[in-house]
Structures are given as structure tokens and as C-alpha cells.
C-alpha positions in Angstrom: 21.3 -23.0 44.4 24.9 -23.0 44.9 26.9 -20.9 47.4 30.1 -19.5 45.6 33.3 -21.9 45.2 35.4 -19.2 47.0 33.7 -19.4 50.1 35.1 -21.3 53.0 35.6 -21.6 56.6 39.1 -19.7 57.2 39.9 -22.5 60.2 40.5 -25.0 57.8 43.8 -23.1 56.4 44.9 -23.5 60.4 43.5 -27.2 60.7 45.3 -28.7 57.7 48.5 -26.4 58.6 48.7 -27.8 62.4 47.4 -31.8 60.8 50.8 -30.9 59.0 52.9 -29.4 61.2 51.8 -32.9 63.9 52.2 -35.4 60.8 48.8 -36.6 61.8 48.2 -36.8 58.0 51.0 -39.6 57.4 49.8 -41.4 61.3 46.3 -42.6 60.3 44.4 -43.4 57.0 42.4 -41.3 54.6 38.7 -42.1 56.4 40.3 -41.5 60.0 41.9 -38.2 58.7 37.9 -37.1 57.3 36.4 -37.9 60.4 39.1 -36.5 62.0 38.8 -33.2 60.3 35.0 -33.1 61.2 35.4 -33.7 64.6 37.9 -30.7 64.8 36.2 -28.5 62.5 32.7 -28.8 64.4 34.3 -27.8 67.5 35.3 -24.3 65.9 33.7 -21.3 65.0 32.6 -20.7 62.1 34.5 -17.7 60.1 33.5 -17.7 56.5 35.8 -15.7 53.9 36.4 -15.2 50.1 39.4 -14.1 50.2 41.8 -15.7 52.6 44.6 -12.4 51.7 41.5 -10.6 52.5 41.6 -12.0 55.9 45.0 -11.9 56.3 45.1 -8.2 56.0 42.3 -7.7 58.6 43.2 -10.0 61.5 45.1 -8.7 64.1 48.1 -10.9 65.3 46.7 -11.2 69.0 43.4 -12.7 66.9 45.4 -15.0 64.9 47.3 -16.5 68.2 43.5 -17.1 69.8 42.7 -18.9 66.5 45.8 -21.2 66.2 45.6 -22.2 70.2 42.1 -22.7 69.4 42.4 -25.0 66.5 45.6 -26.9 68.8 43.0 -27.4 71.8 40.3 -28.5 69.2 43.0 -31.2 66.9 43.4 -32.7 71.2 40.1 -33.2 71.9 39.7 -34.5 68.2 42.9 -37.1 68.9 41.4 -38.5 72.1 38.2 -38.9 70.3 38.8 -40.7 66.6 42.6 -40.7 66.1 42.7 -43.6 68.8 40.2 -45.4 68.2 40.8 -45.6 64.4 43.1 -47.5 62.4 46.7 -46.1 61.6 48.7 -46.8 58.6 50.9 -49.6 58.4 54.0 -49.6 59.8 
């Protein structure tokens, strides 16, 4: 059994946008940037969706806030973890 393709954890759309927003993405290597990803995602709560215009609508801005600081707290604790004790790209 399969769960549907659509499904996903809605924190990732705030992970990769604050990985982005840090340039953590062009700082360390593919494999650092998985484990990295883990480490963040694990520390979140999960909040499964189909639709992420579906969850959009429904989420309050005060809720969307608590999300993004929670995300920034979580890609922290990830850095000090993994980020620094991994390889970076090549200068």
C-alpha cells in the first residue's frame, strides 16, 4: 500500500523556504543538506495536507507566524548539530 503522492508534511514548504532565505543550501553539500533536513524536520510537528492552497486558506496569520519561528528555532538547533560538524562546499 501506498499513501497518496499529494500528501505531505506542510513544514517542509517553511523548511526549504527559510534553507533558502539562509543560503544554507549553497553552504554545505547535498548529504549535509539531507541530514540536515531530517534533523529539522523531526523536531517539528507533524501537519499533513493535500492541498497546500487548502491550507493556506485555513491558517490564520498568528498560526503561520508560530509555524515560521518554529521552523527558525528548529533550522538552529539543526545548525549546531550537523551543519558544523559536516563538510561545506569548496570555497
Amino acid at each position: 500500500m501506498q499513501l497518496h503522492e499529494d500528501i505531505h508534511n506542510f513544514y517542509e514548504k517553511f523548511v526549504l523556504e527559510e534553507i533558502i532565505n539562509r543560503k544554507l543550501n549553497e553552504q554545505y553539500t547535498d548529504d549535509v543538506m539531507a541530514d540536515f533536513c531530517c534533523t529539522v524536520l523531526n523536531q517539528l510537528p507533524a501537519r499533513y495536507i493535500r492541498s497546500d492552497v487548502d491550507m493556506a486558506y485555513y491558517l490564520s496569520q498568528t498560526e503561520r507566524m508560530h509555524m515560521q519561528q518554529r521552523v527558525q528555532t528548529a533550522i538552529d538547533v539543526a545548525i549546531s548539530q550537523i551543519a558544523k560538524k559536516k563538510p561545506q562546499h569548496e570555497q
